[in-house]
DOPAKE-401004 format. One record per atom (N, C-alpha, C, CB): x, z, y; residue in three letters. Coordinates in steps of 0.001 Angstrom, whole numbers, plus 500000, padded with zeros to 6 digits. Glycine has a CB too. Layout:
% DOPAKE-401004
XZYala...
END
This chain:
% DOPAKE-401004
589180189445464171unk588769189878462859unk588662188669461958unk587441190643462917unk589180188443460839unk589050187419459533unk588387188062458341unk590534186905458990unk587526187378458029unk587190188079456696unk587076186249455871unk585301189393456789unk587525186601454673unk587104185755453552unk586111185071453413unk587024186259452667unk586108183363453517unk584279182709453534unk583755182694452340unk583978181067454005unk582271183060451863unk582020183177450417unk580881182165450666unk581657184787449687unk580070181761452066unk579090180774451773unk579193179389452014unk578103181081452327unk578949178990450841unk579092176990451019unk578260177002452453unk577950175640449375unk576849177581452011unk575798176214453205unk576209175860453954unk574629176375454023unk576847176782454894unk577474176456456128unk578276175088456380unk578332177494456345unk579060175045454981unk579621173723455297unk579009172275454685unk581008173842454862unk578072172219454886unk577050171130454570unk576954169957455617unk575641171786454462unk577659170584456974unk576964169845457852unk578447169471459025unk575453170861458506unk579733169599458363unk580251169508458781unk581568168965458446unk579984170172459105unk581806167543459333unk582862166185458731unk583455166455458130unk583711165428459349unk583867167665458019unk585578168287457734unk585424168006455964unk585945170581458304unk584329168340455086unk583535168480454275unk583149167774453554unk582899168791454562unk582468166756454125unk582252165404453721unk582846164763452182unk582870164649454871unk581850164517451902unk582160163580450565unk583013164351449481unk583065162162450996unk582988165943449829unk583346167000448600unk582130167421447829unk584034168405449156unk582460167384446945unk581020167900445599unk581283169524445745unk581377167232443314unk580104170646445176unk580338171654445389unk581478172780445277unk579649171774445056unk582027172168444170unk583372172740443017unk584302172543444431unk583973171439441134unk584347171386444867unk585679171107445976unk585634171621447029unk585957169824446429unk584169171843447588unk583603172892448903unk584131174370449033unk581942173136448770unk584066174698447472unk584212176227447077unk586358175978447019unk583024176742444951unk586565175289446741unk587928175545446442unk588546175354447952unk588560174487445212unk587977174224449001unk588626174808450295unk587783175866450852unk588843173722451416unk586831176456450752unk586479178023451518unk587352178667451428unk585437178936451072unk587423178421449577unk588349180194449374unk589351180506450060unk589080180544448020unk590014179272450523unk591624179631451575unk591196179528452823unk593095178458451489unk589570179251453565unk589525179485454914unk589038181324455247unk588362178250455517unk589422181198456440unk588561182784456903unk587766182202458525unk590158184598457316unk586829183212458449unk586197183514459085unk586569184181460393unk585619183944458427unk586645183954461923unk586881184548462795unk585880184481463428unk587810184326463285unk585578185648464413unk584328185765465487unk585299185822466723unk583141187310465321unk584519185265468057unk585225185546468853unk584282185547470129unk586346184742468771unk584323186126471279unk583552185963472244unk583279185357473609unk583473186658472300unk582282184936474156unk582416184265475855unk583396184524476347unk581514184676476958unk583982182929476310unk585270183035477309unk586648183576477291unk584940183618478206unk586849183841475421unk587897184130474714unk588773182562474444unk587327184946473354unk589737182859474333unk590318181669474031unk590877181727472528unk591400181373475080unk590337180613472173unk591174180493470551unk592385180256470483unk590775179441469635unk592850179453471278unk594327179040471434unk594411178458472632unk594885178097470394unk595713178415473521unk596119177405474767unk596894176399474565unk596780177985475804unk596495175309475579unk597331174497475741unk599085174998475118unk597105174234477243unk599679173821475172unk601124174025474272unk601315175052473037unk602234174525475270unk600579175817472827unk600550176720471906unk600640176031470596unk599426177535472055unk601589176853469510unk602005175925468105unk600622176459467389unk603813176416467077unk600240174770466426unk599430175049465766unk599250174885464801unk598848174911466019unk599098175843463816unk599107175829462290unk597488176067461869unk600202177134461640unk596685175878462458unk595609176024461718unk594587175053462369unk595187177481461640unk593675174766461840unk592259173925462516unk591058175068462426unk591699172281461415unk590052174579463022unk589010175298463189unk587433173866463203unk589417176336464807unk586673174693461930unk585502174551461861unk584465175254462633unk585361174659460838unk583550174812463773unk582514175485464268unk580748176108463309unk582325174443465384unk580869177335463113unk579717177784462090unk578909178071463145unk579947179073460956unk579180178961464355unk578132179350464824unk578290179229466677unk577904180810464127unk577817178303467299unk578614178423468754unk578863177415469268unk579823179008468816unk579736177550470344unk580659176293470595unk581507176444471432unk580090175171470988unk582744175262471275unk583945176087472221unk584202174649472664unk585494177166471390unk584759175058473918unk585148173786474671unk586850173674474875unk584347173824476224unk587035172237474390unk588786171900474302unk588918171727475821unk589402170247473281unk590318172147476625unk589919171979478249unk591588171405477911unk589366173694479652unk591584170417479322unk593140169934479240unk593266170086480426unk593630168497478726unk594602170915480906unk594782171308481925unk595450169756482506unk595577172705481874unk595362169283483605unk596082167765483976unk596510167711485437unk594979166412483752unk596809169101485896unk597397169112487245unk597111170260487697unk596986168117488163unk598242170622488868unk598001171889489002unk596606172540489972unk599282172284489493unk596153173502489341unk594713174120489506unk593559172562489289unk594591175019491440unk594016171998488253unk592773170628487273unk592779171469486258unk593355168657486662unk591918171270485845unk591156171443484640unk590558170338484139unk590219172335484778unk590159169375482532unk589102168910482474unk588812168802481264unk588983167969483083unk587282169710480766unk586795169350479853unk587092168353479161unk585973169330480053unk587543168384477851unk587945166896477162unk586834166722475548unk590104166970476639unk586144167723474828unk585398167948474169unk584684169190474211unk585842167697473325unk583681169024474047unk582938170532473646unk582268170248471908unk581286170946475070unk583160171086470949unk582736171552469562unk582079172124469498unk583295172022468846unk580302171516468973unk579220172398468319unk579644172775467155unk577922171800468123unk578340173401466887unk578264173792465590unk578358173020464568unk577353174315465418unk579584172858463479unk579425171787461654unk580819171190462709unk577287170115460971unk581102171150463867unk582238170175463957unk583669170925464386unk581827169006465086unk584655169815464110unk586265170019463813unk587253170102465488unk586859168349462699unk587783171181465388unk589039171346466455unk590435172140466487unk588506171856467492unk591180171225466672unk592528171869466571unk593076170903465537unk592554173537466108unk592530169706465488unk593209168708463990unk594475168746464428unk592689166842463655unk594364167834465694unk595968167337465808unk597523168336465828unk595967166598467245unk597320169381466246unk598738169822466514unk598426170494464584unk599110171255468343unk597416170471463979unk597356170795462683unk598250169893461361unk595908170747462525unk597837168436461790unk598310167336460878unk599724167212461486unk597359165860460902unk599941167179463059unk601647166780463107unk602206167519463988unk602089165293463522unk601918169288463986unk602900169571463792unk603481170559465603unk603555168096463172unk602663169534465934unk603155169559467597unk602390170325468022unk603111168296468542unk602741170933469397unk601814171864470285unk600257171544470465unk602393171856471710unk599597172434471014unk598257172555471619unk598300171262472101unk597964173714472709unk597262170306472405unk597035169043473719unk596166169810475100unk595774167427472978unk595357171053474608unk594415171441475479unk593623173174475074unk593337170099475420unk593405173685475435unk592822174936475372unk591505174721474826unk592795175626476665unk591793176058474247unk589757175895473475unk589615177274473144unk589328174728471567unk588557176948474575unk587659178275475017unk586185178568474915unk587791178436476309unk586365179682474110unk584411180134473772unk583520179702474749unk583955181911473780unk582563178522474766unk581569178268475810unk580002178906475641unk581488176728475893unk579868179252474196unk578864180357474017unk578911181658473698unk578197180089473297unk577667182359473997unk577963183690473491unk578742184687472717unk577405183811473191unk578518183804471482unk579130184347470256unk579813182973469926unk578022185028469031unk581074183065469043unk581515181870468585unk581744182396466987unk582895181257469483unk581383182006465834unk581983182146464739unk582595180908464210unk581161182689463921unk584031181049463792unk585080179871463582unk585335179970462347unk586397179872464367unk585499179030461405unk585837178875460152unk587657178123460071unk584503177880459501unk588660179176459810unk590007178612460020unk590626178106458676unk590942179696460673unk591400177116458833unk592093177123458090unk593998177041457588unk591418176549457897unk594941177336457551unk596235177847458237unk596550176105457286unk597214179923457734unk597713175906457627unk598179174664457490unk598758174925455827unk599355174222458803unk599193176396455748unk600502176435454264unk599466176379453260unk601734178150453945unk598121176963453682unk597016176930452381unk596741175933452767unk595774177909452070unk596537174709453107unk595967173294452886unk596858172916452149unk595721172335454019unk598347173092452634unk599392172286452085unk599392172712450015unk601093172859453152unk598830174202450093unk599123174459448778unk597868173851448255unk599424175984448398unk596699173847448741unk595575173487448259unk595806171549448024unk594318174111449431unk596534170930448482unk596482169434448092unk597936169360447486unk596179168276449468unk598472170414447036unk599498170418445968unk599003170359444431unk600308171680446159unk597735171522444591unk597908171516443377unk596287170928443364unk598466172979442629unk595799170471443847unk594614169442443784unk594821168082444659unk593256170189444338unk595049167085444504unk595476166151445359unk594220165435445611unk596617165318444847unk593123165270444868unk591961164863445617unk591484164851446072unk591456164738445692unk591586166385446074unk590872166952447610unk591635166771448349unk590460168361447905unk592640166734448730unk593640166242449993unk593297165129450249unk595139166163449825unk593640164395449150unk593082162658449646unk591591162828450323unk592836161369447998unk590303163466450052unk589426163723450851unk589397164401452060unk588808164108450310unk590359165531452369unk590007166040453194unk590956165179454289unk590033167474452966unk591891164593453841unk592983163891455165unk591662162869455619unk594920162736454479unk591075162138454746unk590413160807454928unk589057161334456066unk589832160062453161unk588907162415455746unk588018163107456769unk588795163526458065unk587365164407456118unk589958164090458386unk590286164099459549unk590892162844460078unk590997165091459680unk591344161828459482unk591498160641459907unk590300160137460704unk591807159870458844unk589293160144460337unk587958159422460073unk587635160617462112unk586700160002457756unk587703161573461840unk587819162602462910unk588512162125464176unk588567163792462386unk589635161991463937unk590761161438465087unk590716160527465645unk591857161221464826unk590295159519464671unk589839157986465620unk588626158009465917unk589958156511464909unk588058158856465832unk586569158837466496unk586717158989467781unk585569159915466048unk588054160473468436unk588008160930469101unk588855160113469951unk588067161982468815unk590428159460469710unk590781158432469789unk589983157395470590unk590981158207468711unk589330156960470064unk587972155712470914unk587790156433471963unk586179155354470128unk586573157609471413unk585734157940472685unk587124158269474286unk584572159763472113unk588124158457473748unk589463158693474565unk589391157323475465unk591039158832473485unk589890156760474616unk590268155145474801unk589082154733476084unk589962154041473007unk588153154900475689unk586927154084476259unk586978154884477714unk585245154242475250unk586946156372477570unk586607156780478701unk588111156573479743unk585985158320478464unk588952156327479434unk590313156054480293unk589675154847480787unk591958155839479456unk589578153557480156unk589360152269480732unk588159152099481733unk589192151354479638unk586954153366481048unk585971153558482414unk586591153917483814unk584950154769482159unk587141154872483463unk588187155455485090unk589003154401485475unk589470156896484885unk589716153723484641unk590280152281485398unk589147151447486147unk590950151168484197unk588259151615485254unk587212150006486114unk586929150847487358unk585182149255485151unk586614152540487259unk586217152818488281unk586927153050489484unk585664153552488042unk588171152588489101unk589297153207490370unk589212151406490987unk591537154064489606unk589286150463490103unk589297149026490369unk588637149098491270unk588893148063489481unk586925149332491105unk585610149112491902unk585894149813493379unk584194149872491056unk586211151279493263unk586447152199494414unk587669150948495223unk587195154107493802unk588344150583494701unk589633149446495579unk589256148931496208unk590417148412495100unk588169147887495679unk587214146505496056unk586443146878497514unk585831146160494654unk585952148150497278unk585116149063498214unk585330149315499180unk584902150032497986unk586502149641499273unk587182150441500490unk588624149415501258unk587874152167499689unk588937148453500084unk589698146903500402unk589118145646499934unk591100146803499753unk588095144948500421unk587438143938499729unk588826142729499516unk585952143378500732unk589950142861499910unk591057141850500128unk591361142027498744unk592316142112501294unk591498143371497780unk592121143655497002unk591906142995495780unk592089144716497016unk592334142462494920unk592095141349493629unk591534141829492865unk593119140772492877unk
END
């Protein structure tokens, strides 16, 4: 179900948002909608094409990356005010990972890629704001990526040392 978003508050508290004055808040609602969805529904899967992002209003859904057969692994869980589905949004490309309702109720705030694209056509400031916000998004996520790979390296190093003290 989509229905039309008519309330700012909601987006007060969430990056996507950021550093828009009210006038600019109201002009990206009007092209998002509203979806509800329930425990353990999936918003989208892995490889799946993606034309839209998703704001969390009420809930939370967890991004899962499938990484071998019968693996699974949690790679984010989106509360409530925060952003998922940027990347295959900005370029274009498939799903990286599934994102599945981890609470009760999930209410999602969407937005399709052709209304952004028209919305920073004919307002370009807000584009310049809202890209600078998912930029600002990506390398956040980026790092926390980054960091946790090089943890699993040190920790595969250490497990070496452990089990081969010969090993360098």
């Amino acid at each position: 179900r989509r229905d039309i978003v008519n309330d700012r508050k909601q987006f007060d508290i969430g990056s996507f948002f950021c550093n828009l004055n009210e006038d600019e808040k109201k002009l990206v609602m009007e092209r998002m909608h509203k979806e509800s969805f329930s425990l353990g529904q999936y918003v989208f899967k892995q490889d799946d094409t993606g034309e839209r992002l998703y704001v969390v209003e009420k809930g939370a859904v967890s991004l899962i990356k499938s990484i071998g057969a019968d693996l699974d692994k949690t790679v984010l869980i989106a509360p409530e005010g925060s952003i998922f589905g940027e990347f295959s949004f900005i370029d274009g490309g498939t799903r990286s990972a599934s994102g599945l309702v981890s609470s009760v109720d999930a209410v999602l705030l969407s937005l399709d890629r052709k209304d952004f694209d028209a919305l920073i056509e004919q307002y370009p400031a807000i584009g310049t704001k809202l890209y600078n916000n998912l930029l600002i998004t990506v390398t956040q996520r980026l790092r926390r990526t980054s960091e946790a790979h090089w943890k699993t390296i040190e920790n595969v190093i250490k497990n070496e040392k452990v089990i081969n003290p010969d090993v360098a």
